[in-house]
C-alpha positions in Angstrom: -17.5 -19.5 -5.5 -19.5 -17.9 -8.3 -18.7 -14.3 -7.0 -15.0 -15.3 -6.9 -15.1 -16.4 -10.5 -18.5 -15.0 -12.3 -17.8 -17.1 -15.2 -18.9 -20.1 -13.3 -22.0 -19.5 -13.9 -22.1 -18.7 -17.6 -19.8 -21.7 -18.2 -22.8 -23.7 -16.2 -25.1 -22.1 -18.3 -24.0 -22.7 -21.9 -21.9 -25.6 -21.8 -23.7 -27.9 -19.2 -26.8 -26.7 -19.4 -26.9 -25.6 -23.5 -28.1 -22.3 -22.9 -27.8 -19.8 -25.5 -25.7 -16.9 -24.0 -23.8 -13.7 -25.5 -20.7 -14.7 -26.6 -18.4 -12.0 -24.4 -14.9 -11.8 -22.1 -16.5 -9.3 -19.9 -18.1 -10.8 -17.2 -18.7 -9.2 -13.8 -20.6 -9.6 -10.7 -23.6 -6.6 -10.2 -24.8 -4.6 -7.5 -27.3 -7.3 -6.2 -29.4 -4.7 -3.7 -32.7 -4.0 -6.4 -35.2 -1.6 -5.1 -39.1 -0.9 -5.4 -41.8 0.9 -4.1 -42.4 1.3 -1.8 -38.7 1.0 -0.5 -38.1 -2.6 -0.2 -34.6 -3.7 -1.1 -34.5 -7.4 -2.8 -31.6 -9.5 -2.7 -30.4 -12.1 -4.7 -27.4 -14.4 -4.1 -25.6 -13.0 -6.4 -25.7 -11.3 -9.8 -23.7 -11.2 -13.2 -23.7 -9.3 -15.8 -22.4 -9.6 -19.1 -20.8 -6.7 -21.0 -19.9 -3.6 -20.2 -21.8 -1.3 -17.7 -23.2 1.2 -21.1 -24.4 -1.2 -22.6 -24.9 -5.2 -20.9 -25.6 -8.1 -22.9 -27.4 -10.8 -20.2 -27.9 -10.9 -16.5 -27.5 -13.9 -14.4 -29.4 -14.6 -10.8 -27.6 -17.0 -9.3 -29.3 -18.8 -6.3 -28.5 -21.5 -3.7 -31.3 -23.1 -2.6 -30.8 -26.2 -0.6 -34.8 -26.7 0.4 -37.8 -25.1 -0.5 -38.1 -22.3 1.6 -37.8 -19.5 -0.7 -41.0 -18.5 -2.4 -40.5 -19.2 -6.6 -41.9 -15.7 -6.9 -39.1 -14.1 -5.3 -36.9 -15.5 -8.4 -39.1 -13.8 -11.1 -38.8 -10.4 -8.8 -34.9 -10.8 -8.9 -35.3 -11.3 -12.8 -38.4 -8.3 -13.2 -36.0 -5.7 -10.9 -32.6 -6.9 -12.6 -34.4 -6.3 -16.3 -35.4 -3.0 -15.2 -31.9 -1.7 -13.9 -30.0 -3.3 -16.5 -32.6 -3.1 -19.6 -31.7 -6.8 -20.8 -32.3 -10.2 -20.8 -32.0 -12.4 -17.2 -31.2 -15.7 -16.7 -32.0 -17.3 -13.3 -29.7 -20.4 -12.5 -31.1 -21.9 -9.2 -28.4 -24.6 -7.7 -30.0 -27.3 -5.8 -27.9 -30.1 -3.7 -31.3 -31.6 -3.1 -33.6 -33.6 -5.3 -36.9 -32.1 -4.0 -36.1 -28.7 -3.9 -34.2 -29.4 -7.2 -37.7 -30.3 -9.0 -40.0 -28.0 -6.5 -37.5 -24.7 -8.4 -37.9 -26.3 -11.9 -41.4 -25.9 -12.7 -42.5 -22.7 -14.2 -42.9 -19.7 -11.8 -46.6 -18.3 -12.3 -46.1 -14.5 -11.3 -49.9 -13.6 -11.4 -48.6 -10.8 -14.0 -50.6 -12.1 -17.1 -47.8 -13.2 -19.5 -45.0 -13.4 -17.4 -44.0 -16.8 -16.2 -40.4 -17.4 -15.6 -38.5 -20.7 -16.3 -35.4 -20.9 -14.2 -32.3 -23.2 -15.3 -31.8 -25.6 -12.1 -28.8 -27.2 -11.3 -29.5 -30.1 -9.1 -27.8 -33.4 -8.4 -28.3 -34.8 -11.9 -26.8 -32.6 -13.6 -23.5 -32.7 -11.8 -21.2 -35.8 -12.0 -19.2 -37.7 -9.9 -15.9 -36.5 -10.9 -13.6 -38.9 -9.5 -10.5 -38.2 -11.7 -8.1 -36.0 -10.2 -7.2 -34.4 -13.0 -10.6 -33.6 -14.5 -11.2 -32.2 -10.5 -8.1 -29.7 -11.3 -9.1 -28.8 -14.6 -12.6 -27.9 -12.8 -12.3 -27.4 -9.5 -15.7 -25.2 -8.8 -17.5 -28.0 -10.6 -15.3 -30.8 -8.8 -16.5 -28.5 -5.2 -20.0 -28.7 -6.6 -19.7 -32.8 -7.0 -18.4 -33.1 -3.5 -21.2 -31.8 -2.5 -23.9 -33.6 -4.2 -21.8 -36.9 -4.5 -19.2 -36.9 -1.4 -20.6 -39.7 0.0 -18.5 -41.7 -2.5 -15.2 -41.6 -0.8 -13.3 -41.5 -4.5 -14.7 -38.0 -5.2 -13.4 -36.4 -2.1 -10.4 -38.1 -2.8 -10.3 -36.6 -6.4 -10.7 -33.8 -4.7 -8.5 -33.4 -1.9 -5.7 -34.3 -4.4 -6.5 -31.7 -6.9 -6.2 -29.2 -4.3 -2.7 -30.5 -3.4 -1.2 -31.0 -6.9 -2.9 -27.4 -8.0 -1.9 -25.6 -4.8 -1.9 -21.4 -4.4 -3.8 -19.4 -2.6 -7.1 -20.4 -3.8 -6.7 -23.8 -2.6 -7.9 -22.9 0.8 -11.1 -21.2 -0.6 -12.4 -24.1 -2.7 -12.0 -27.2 0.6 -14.0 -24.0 2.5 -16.7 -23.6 -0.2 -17.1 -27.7 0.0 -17.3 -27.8 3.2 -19.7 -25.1 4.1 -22.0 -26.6 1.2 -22.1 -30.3 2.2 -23.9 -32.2 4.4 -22.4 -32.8 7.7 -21.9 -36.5 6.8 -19.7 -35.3 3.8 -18.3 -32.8 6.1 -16.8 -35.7 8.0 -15.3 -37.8 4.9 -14.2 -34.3 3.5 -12.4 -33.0 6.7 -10.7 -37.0 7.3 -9.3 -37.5 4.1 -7.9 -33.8 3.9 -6.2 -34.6 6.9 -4.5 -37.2 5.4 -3.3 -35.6 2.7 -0.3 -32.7 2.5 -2.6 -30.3 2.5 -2.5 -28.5 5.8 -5.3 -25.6 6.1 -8.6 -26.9 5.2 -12.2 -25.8 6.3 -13.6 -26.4 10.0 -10.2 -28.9 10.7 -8.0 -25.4 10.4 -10.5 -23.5 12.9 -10.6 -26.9 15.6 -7.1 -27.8 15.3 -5.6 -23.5 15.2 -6.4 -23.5 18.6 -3.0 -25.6 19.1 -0.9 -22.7 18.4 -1.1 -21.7 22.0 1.2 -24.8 22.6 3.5 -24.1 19.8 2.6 -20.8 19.5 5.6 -19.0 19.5 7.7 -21.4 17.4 10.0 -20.2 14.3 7.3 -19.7 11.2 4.3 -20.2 13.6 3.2 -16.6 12.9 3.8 -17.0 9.5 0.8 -20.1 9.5 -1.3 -17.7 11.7 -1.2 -15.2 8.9 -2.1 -16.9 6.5 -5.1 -18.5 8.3 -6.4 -15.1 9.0 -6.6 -14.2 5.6 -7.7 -17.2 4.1 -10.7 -17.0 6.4 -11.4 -13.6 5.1 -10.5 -14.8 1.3 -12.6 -17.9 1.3 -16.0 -16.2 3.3 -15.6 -13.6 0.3 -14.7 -10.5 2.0 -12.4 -8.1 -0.1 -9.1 -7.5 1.9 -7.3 -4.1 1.4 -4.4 -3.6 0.7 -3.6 -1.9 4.1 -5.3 -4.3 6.0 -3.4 -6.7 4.2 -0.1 -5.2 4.5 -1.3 -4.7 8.8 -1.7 -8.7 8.8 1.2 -9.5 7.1 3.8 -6.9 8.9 2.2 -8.6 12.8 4.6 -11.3 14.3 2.4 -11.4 17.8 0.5 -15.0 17.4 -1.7 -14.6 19.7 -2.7 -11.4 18.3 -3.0 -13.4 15.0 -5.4 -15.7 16.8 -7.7 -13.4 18.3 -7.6 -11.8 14.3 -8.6 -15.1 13.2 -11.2 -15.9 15.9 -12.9 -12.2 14.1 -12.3 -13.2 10.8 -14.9 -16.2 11.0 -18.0 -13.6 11.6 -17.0 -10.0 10.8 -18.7 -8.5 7.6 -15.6 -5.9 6.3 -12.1 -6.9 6.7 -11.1 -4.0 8.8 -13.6 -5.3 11.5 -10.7 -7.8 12.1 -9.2 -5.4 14.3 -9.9 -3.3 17.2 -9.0 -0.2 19.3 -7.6 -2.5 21.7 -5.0 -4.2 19.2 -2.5 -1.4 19.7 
């Protein structure tokens, strides 16, 4: 969600979290391999710069932490390495779903590097609210994603939910039930997946992989291809692979469902978009 829309994160930043921020329309996602010495590539979750590329403003490390796994340290490496490619200031924005790891990533970081102790912004489940207008869930949908996840045990914010995606519609819809569902517990998985199914919305997270398996029956039905289609590529859309426009224009052009399903079965685990296909797909 925050690679799809960068801005997330600085929005997060200054106006929920009163960070002081460069005040700049450029905003980008960075190159988040850093390297060391000896060569040791580091990897954040993602990162954002502000500015232009000759000359940015403020980083961003954005991290997803749902326990305590990670080391703190590793943080104040992303920060060290992304100050020394980019030559200016980082902010780290951990987001937590969990309480515990929520306060374990919001106490200073002691580096051992005299002097350098890193304070990262955390976003855990206090800081988000339970957004249960629908409206206010369309007007911010990665936040509204963000309170399903934290508060979708309270059957009124999936609901909020669910019909924000149906009143704002497109082809970003798909992506946003996908990022709640692969970030929510499997208790809010179940509420998420029941009351999507209820509504008019028809693709949705792990109910479109269980229930595409039907097409064999009507696979071959006027405008089934067309659904299979689009499930392929919103599977590649919403897991944040870039889609070419050739592969694209290869998807779209393919009226052979169960071609399309076999696509789709790939797109759930493949790592470039082309990886879809294969020598055998003619």
């Amino acid at each position: 969600m925050f690679a799809d829309r960068p801005q997330v994160a600085v929005e997060i930043l200054r106006d929920l979290m009163g960070v002081d921020l460069p005040s700049t329309s450029l905003v980008r996602q960075e190159d988040r391999l850093f390297n060391t010495r000896p060569s040791d590539d580091i990897e954040p979750d993602l990162g954002i710069v502000l500015g232009p590329p000759q000359s940015p403003a403020h980083a961003i490390i954005v991290e997803i932490q749902q326990d305590k796994s990670k080391d703190p340290r590793q943080l104040a490496r992303h920060a060290a390495a992304q100050w020394l490619m980019l030559r200016c200031d980082v902010t780290v924005l951990v987001v937590c779903p969990d309480r515990r790891a929520a306060a374990y990533y919001s106490q200073p970081i002691d580096t051992g590097l005299t002097g350098y102790r890193l304070q990262a912004y955390v976003l855990g489940p206090d800081d988000v609210p339970a957004i249960t207008d629908p409206q206010e869930a369309a007007a911010h949908l990665e936040l509204a994603v963000m309170s399903v996840m934290i508060h979708g045990r309270e059957r009124k914010v999936i609901e909020a939910f669910a019909t924000a995606l149906v009143e704002t519609g497109g082809d970003h819809a798909p992506k946003y039930s996908e990022y709640a569902c692969s970030m929510s517990a499997p208790e809010v998985k179940d509420i998420l997946e029941e009351i999507m199914a209820s509504t008019e919305w028809p693709l949705h997270s792990r109910f479109a992989h269980q229930h595409f398996g039907r097409g064999h029956a009507v696979g071959h039905t006027a405008g089934s291809h067309e659904t299979a289609r689009r499930i392929v590529l919103y599977l590649l859309d919403a897991r944040g692979i870039d889609v070419p426009q050739d592969v694209r224009a290869r998807i779209d052009a393919c009226t052979d469902v169960d071609l399309l399903m076999h696509w789709t079965v790939r797109a759930s685990s493949v790592q470039s978009a082309r990886d879809v296909f294969d020598d055998s797909d003619g």
